[in-house]
DRENNU-571499 format. One record per residue: x, z negated, y of N, C-alpha, C in turn. Coordinates in steps of 0.05 Angstrom, whole numbers, padded with zeros to 5 digits, always signed. Example, Ala and Ser with C-alpha at 12.3 -4.5 7.8 and 13.67 -1.06 7.14 Angstrom:
+00264-00156-00114+00246-00156-00090+00264-00156-00066
+00257-00142-00045+00273-00143-00021+00258-00157+00001
END
This chain:
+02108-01914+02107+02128-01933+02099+02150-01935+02120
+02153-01914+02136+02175-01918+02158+02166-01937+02185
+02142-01946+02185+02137-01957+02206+02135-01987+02196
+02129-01996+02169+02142-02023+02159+02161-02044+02174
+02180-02031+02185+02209-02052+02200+02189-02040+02228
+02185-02030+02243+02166-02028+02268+02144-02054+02262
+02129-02057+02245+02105-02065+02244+02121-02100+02245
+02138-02101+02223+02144-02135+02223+02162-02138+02250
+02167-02120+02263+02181-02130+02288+02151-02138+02304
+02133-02125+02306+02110-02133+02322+02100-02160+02312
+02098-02166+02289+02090-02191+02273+02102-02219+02289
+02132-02206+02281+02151-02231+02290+02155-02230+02325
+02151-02218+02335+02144-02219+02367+02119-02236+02380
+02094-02228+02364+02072-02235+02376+02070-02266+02362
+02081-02273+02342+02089-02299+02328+02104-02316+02350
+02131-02302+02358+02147-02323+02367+02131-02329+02407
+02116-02309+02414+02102-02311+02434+02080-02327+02436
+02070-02334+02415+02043-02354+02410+02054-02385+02409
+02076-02375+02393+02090-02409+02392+02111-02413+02422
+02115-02405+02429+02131-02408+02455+02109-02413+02485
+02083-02405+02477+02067-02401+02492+02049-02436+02491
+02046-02433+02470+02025-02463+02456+02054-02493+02460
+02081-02479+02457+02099-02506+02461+02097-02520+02481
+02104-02543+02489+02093-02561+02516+02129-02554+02521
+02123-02550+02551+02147-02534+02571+02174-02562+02568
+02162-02588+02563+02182-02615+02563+02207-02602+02538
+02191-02586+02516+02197-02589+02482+02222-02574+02488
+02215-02543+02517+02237-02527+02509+02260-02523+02513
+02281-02509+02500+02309-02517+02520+02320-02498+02528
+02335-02499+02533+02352-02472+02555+02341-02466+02574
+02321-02458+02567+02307-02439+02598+02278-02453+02602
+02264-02456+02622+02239-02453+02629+02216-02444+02610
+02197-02441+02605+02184-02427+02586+02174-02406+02599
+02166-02395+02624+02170-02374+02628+02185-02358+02633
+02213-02363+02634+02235-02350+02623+02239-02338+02595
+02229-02362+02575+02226-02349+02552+02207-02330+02544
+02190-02333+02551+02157-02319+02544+02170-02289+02563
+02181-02285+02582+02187-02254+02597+02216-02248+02574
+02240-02264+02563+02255-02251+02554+02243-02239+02525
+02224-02255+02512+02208-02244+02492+02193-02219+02490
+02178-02210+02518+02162-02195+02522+02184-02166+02534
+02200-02173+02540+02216-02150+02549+02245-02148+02522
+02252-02160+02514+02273-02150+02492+02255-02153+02470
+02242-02171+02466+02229-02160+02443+02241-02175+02412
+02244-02165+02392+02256-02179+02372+02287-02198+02383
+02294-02191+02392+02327-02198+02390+02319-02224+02417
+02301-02224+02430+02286-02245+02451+02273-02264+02433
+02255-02253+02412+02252-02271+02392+02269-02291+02369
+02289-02277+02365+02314-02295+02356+02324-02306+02367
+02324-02296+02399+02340-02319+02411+02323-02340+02413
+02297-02337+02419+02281-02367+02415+02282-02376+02399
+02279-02371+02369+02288-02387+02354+02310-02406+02352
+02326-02392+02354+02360-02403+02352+02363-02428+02377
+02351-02415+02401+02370-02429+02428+02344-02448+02440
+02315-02432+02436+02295-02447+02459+02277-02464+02444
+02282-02465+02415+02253-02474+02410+02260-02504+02404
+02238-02520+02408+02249-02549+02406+02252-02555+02367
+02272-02577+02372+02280-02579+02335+02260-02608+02341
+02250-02607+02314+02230-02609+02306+02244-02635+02285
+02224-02653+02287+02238-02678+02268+02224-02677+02233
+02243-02678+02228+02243-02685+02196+02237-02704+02182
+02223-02707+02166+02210-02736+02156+02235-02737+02133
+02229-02761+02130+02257-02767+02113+02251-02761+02084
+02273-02752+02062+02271-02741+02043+02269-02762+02028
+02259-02755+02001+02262-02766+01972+02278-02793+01971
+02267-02823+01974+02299-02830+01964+02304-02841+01994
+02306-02826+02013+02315-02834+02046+02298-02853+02059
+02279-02870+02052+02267-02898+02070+02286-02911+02072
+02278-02917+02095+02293-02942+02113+02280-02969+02106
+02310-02979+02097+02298-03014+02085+02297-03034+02117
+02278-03042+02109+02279-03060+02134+02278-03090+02118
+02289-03104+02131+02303-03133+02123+02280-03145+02129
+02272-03167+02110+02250-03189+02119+02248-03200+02138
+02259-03207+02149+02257-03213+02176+02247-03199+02203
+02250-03173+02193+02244-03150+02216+02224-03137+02215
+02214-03144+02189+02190-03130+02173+02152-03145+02184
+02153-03138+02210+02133-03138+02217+02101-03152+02199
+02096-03126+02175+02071-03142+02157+02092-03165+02141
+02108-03163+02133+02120-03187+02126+02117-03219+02130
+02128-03225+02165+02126-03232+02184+02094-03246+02186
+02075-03224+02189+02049-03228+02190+02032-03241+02165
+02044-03237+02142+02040-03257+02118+02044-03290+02116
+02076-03292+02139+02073-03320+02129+02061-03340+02142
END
């Protein structure tokens, strides 16, 4: 049971190394991606948070419940193509 917080530190290391590894180098920010992939591999968890936090690209959100965008008849493309 004491090696539990050891074990999920390895989890969340070899996690944030797969995704930092498979990201396309355009996506990342701050640093280079092999900058990131060596601060990962040498600090270790706290290299992994920082990718999270600082290097990993943000990721777009589809719009929620309720949030479509009205598009005006006129602009409305299949609309358009109906008349």
């Amino acid at each position: 049971m004491r090696f539990f917080p050891l074990l999920i530190s390895f989890i969340i290391t070899v996690y944030t190394l797969v995704d930092c590894a498979r990201t396309d180098n355009s996506e990342i920010r701050n640093l280079p991606k092999w900058g990131w992939i060596l601060l990962i591999v040498i600090i270790g968890t706290i290299g992994s948070i920082a990718y999270w936090i600082l290097g990993r690209p943000k990721r777009q959100r589809p719009p929620g419940p309720g949030k479509h965008k009205i598009i005006p008849p006129d602009d409305d493309p299949d609309f358009l193509r109906k008349l």
